[in-house]
N, C-alpha and C positions, 0 to 999 in steps of 0.2 A: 198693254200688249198681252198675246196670251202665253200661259205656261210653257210651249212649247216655241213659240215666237222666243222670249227668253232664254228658254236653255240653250235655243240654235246661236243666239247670239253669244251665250257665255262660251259656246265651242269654239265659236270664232274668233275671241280674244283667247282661249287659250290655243286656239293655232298658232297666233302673233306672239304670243308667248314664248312657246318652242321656238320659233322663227329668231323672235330676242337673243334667248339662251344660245341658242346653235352659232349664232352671229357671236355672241362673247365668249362661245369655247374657240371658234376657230380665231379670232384674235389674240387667244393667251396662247395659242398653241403657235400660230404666226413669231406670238416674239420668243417662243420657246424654243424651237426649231429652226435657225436661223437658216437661211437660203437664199437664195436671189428671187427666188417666184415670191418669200413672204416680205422682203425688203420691198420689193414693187407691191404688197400688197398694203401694208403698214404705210406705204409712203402715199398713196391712193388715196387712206384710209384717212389719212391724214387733213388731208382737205378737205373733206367734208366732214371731219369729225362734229361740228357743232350744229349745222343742219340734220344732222343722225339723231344727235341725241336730244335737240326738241323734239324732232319727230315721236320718241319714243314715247319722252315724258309727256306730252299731248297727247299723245292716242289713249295712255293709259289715265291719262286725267280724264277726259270724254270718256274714256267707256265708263268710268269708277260713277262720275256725274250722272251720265244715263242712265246706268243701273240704280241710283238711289230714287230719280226722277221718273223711271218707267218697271222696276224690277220687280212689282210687286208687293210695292211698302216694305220692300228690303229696308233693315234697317242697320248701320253699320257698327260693327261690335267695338270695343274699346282699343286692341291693337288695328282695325281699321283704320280708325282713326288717327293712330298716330304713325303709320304708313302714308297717309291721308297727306298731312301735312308736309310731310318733304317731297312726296312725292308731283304734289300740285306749286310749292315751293319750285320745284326743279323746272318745272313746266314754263312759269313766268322769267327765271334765270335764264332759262338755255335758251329761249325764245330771243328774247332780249339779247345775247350775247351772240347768238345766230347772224339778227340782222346788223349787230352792230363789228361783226366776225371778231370780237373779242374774248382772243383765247386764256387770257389771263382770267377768266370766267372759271376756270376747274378749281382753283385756290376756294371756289364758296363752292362748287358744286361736287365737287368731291366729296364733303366732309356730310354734305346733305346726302349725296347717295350711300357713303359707307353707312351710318344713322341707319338710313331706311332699310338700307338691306338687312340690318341687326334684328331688325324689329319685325323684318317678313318671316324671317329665320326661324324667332321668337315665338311668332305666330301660328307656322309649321308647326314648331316643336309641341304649339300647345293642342295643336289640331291631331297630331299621331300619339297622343296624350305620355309624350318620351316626360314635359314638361305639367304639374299640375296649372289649371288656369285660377287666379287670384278669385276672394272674393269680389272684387269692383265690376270684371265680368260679368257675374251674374244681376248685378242693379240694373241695368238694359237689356243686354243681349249677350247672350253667352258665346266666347271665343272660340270653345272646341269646338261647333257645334257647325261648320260651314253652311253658308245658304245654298252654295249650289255644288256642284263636283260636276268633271269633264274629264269622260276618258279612264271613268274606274269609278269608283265608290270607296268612302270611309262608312265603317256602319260599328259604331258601338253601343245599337240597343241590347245587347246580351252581355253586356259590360266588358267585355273584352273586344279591343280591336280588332276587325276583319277588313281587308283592304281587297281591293281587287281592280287589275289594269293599272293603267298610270294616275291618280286619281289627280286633276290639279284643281284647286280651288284660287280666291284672287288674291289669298297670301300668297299663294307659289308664282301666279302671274303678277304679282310685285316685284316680288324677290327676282324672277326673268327679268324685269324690268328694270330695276339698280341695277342689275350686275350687266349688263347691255351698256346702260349710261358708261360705268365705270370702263366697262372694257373700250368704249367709244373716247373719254377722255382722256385715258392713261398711253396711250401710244407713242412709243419712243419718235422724237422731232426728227426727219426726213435731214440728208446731210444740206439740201438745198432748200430750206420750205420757204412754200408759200408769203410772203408778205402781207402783214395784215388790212395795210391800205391798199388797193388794188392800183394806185397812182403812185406809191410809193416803191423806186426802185429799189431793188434784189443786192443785197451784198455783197461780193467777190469773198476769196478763203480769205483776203486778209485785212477783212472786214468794212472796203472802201464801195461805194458806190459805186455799180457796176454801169451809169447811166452816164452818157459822154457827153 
């Protein structure tokens, strides 16, 4: 693909990005802000919580894939990499636990997204150079060094960082991407939810089969 085929696409996963992020503030703010509009939306939210969050984790596996496979011999640096591995971890998890609507699925998926998001953070930190990046870094591919930005620039050939716009690289659309997951699996249980077998009748409050 060419250079500009590329970047157009790397804008495009960072619009999904935003889209992520916006989606996991307005659910921490939902259960922060109690109301009857965010109770109906939490309870909504609730049902499809596991088809959301393979959604996520898939899209962000494919594009990270694409990009190694079409990016221009992109080559992925060493916190990539371990971004990498939960991230595409979460993918076959939530996938799996989607079609099998097993919500007892967050007990492994949780501890996978919190991890990753550590480490997008991490990556962040090393990228606005708040964090120095290790020597193991520099043996392949160096961490601070983004292969591509959307939506701004990091430029520290004058040695000193200068930033400008929103700059996101595919640490920061990681890091959208955990905390998406998170906010998708963490939602307080609706007073009535869902049953996990769809043949399986619904409980009554005093916990009896509601099925005559």
């Amino acid at each position: 693909m060419s250079y500009d085929s590329i970047s157009t696409l790397h804008d495009v996963f960072a619009v999904l990005a935003i889209i992520a992020m916006a989606g996991a503030v307005l659910m921490v703010a939902a259960r922060l802000i109690p109301s009857v509009a965010s109770v109906r939306f939490l309870d909504a939210l609730y049902r499809v919580q596991l088809p959301l969050a393979a959604l996520v984790a898939i899209t962000a596996t494919s594009g990270s894939l694409f990009m190694s496979e079409f990016g221009e011999h992109w080559i992925p640096c060493r916190w990539c990499w371990f971004q990498r591995i939960f991230m595409y971890s979460l993918a076959v998890v939530l996938l799996v636990a989607a079609i099998r609507r097993d919500r007892g699925v967050k007990w492994f998926a949780v501890p996978l997204a919190v991890i990753g998001i550590c480490t997008s953070l991490w990556h962040i930190l090393i990228e606005h150079r708040v964090v120095e990046e290790s020597s193991a870094c520099f043996t392949v591919q160096s961490c601070a060094n983004p292969w591509r930005v959307s939506f701004g620039t990091l430029d520290f050939s004058t040695g000193t960082l200068v930033t400008s716009g929103m700059p996101i690289t595919l640490a920061v659309m990681a890091f959208c991407g955990f905390a998406a997951i998170l906010a998708l699996l963490l939602p307080p249980e609706p007073l009535n939810p869902e049953p996990l077998d769809p043949h399986q009748p619904e409980a009554d409050q005093d916990g009896q089969s509601s099925a005559s």
